[in-house]
C-alpha positions as CSV (number, residue, x, y, z in Angstrom):
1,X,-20.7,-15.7,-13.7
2,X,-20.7,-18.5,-11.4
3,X,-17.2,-18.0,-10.0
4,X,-17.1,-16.0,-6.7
5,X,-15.2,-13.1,-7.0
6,X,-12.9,-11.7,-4.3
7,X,-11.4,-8.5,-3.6
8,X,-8.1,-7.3,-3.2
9,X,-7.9,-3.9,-1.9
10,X,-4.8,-1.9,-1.7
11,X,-4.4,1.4,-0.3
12,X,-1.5,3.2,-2.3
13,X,0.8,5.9,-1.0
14,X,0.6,9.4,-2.6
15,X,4.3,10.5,-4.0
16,X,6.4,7.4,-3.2
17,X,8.9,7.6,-6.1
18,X,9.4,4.3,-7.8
19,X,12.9,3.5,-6.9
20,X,12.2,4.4,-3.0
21,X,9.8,0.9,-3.6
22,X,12.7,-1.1,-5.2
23,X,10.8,-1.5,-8.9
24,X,13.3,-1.3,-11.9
25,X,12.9,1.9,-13.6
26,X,11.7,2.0,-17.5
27,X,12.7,4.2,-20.1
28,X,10.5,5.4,-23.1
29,X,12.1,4.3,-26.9
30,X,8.8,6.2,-28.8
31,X,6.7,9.5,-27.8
32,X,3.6,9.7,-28.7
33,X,2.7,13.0,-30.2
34,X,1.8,15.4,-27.5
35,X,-1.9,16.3,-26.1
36,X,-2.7,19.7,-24.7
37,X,-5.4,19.9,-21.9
38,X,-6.5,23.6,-22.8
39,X,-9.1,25.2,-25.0
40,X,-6.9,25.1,-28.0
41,X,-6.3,21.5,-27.5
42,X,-9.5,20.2,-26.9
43,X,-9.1,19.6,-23.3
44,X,-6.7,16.4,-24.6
45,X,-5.6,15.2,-20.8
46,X,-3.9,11.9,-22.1
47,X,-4.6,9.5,-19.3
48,X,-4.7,5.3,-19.8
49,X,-3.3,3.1,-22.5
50,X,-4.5,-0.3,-23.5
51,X,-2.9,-2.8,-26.0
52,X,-4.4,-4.8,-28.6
53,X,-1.2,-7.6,-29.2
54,X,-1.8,-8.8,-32.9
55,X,-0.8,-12.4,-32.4
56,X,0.1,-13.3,-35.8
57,X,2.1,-10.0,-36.5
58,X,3.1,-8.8,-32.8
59,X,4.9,-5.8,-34.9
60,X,1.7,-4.5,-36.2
61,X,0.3,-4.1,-32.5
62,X,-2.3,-1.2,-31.5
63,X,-2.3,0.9,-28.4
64,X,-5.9,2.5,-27.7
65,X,-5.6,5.6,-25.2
66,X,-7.9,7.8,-23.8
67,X,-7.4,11.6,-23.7
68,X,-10.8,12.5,-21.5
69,X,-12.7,15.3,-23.1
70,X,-10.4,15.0,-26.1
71,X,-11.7,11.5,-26.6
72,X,-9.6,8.3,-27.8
73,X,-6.9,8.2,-30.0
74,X,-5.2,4.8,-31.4
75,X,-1.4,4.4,-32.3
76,X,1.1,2.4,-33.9
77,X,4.2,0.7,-31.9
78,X,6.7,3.1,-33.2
79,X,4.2,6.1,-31.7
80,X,2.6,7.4,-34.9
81,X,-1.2,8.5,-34.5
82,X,-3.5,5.9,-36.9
83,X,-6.8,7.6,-35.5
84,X,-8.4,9.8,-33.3
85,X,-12.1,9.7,-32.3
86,X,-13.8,12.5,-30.1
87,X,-15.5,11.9,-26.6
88,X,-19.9,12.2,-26.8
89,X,-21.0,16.3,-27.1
90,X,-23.3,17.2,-23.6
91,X,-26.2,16.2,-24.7
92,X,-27.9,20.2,-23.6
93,X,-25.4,22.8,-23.3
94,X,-26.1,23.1,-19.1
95,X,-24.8,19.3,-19.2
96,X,-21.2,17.3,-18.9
97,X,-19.4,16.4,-22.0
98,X,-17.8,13.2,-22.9
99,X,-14.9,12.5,-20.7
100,X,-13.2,9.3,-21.4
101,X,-11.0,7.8,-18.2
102,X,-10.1,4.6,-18.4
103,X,-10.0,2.0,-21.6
104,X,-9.1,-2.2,-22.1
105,X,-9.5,-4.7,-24.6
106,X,-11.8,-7.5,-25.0
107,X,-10.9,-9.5,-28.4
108,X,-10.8,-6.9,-30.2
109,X,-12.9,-4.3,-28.7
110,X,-12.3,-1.3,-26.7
111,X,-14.1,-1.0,-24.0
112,X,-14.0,2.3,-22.6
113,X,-15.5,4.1,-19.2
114,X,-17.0,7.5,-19.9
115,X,-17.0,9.6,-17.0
116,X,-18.8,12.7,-18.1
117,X,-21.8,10.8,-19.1
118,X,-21.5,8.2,-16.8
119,X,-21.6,5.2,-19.8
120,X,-19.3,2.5,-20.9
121,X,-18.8,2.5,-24.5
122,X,-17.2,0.1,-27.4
123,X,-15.2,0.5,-29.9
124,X,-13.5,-1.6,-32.6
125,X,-9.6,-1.5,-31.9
126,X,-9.6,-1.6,-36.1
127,X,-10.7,2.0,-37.1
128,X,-11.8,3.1,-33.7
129,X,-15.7,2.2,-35.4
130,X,-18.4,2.8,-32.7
131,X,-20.4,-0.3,-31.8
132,X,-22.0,1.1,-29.0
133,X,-25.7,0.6,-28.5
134,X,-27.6,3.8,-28.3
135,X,-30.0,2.4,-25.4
136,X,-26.9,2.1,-23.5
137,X,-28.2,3.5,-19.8
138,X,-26.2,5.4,-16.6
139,X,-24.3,2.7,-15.2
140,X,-24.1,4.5,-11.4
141,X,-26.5,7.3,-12.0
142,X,-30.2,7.7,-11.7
143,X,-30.9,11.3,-13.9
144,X,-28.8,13.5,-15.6
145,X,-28.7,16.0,-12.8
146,X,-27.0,13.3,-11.0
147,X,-24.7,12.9,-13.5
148,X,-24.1,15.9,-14.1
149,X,-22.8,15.8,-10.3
150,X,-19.7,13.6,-11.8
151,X,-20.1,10.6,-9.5
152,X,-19.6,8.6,-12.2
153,X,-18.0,5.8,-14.2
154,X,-14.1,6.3,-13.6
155,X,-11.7,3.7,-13.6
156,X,-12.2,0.0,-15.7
157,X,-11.3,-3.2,-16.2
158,X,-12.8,-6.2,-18.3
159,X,-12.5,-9.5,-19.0
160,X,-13.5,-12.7,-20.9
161,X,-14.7,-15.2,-18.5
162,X,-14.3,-18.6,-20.5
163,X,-16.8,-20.6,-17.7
164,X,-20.3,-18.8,-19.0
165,X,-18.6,-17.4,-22.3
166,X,-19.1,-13.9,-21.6
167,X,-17.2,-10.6,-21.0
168,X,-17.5,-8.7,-17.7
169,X,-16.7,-5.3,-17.1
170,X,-15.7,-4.0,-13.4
171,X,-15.7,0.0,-13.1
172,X,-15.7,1.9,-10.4
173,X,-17.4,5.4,-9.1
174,X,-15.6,8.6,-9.1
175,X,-15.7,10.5,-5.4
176,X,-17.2,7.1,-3.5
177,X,-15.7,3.9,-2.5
178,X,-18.2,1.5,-5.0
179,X,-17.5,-0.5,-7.5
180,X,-20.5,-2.2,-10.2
181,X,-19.8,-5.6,-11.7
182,X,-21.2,-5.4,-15.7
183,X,-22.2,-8.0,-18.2
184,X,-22.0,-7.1,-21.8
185,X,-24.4,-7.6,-23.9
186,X,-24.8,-7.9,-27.7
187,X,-27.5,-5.4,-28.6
188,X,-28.5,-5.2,-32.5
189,X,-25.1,-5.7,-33.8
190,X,-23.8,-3.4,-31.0
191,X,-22.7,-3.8,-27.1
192,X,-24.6,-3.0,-24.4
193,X,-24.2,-3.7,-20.9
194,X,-26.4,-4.6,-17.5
195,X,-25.5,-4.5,-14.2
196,X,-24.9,-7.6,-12.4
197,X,-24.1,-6.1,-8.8
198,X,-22.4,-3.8,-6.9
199,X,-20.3,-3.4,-4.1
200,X,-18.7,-0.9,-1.4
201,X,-14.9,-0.8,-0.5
202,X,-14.2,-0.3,3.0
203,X,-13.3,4.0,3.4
204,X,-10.5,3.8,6.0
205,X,-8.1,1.6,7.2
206,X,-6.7,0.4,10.7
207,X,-3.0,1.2,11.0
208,X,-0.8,-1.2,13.2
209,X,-1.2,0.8,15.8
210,X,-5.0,0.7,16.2
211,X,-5.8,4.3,14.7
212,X,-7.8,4.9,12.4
213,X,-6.6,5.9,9.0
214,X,-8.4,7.5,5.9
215,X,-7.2,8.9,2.5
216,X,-9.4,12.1,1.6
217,X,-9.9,14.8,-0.3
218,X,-12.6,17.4,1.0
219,X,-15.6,16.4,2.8
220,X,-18.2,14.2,1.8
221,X,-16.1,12.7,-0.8
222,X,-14.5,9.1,-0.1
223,X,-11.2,7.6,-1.6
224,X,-11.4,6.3,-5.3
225,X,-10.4,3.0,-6.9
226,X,-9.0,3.6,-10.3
227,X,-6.4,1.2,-11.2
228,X,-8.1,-2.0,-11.4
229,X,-7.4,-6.0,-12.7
230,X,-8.6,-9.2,-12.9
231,X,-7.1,-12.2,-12.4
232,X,-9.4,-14.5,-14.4
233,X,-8.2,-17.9,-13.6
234,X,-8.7,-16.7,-9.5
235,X,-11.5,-14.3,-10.0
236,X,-9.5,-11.9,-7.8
237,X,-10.0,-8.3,-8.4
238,X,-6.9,-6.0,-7.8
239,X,-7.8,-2.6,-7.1
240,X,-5.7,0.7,-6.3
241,X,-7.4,3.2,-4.3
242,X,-5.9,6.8,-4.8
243,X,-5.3,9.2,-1.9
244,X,-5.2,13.0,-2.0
245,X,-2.1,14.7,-2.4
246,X,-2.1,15.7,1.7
247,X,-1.7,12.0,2.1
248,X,-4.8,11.2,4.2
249,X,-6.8,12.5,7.1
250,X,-5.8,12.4,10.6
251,X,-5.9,9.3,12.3
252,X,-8.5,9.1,14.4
């Protein structure tokens, strides 16, 4: 990718109710039908949405979400279920399942980040049809004891950069400030995916006041990016850090 890409960092506040910020508040016109996160369920913890827009019939639209260990599910604009597909089985019962976090669309791809087995996987937006390579490696970790650990893929974005004609995937690392720039790769019919680079976002903040300031959760685990896009004409990346529900460490 011979553009430079920048970074936007933004640290957002935990609990600020939309209206306090002056955004215009939406209401729903379709429900989806409902996903329980329990045993009975399938551990179905609905989570992000993408949309496929069908250009030439905008009423026949798709919306691919993920439900984590329940997997991804793919609907129709007036909230009818067309298809449900469940996340990868551990792969040895003392390992993480399938967990899928975050999803987008590429053409007409799904590209989906797979947090308990730290992969990015594809899938046809038509039929929900695997096309995921099965040499598809860890994209943070080394072994699967580290994966197991759950510092893995979380949050996702991708894009189709028009200068080298290829699509890029940016995800970051669940419990650690880093984020790993990915090229796909067509792999036997398939995707695949190598890592071009990575980076790590600054951990804490100076306040107008000259303190330090940090979002945290527990020791020895930094603040998160999850909600992340790119501005493909810039090459700007957007990202949304998440803080823990005490709303940050002391300043320092």
């Amino acid at each position: 990718m011979r553009r430079v890409l920048l970074v936007v960092f933004l640290a957002m506040l935990a609990g600020q109710p939309a209206s306090a910020a002056g955004f215009p508040q939406v209401k729903a016109q379709v429900e989806t039908p409902g996903l329980f996160d329990d045993e009975q369920g399938g551990n179905a913890d609905a989570d992000d949405p993408a949309i496929w827009v069908n250009r030439s019939d905008p009423g026949r639209s798709v919306v691919v979400a993920t439900a984590k260990e329940g997997g991804l599910y793919s609907y129709r604009l007036d909230g009818t279920r067309i298809k449900h597909v469940p996340a990868p089985a551990r792969p040895g019962p003392e390992h993480a399942p399938g967990r899928f976090n975050n999803v987008d669309i590429v053409g007409e791809v799904a590209i989906v980040s797979d947090r308990g087995r730290d992969h990015i996987r594809f899938y046809q937006v038509n039929g929900l049809v695997d096309v995921t390579a099965p040499d598809v490696e860890f994209v943070f970790g080394t072994s699967q004891s580290e994966v197991d650990e759950q510092r893995t893929a979380y949050g996702l974005t991708a894009w189709y950069d028009w200068t080298d004609r290829a699509t890029y995937v940016l995800v970051s690392r669940r419990s650690t400030t880093r984020v790993a720039l990915l090229k796909v790769e067509p792999r036997g019919g398939k995707f695949g995916y190598r890592v071009v680079r990575t980076l790590d976002l600054p951990s804490e903040f100076t306040l107008p006041n000259g303190t330090k300031w940090q979002p945290c959760d527990e020791p020895g685990v930094l603040p998160q990016v999850e909600g992340m896009v790119v501005d493909y004409r810039t090459g700007t990346l957007y990202a949304g850090q998440e803080t823990s529900a005490s709303g940050g460490c002391p300043p320092s």
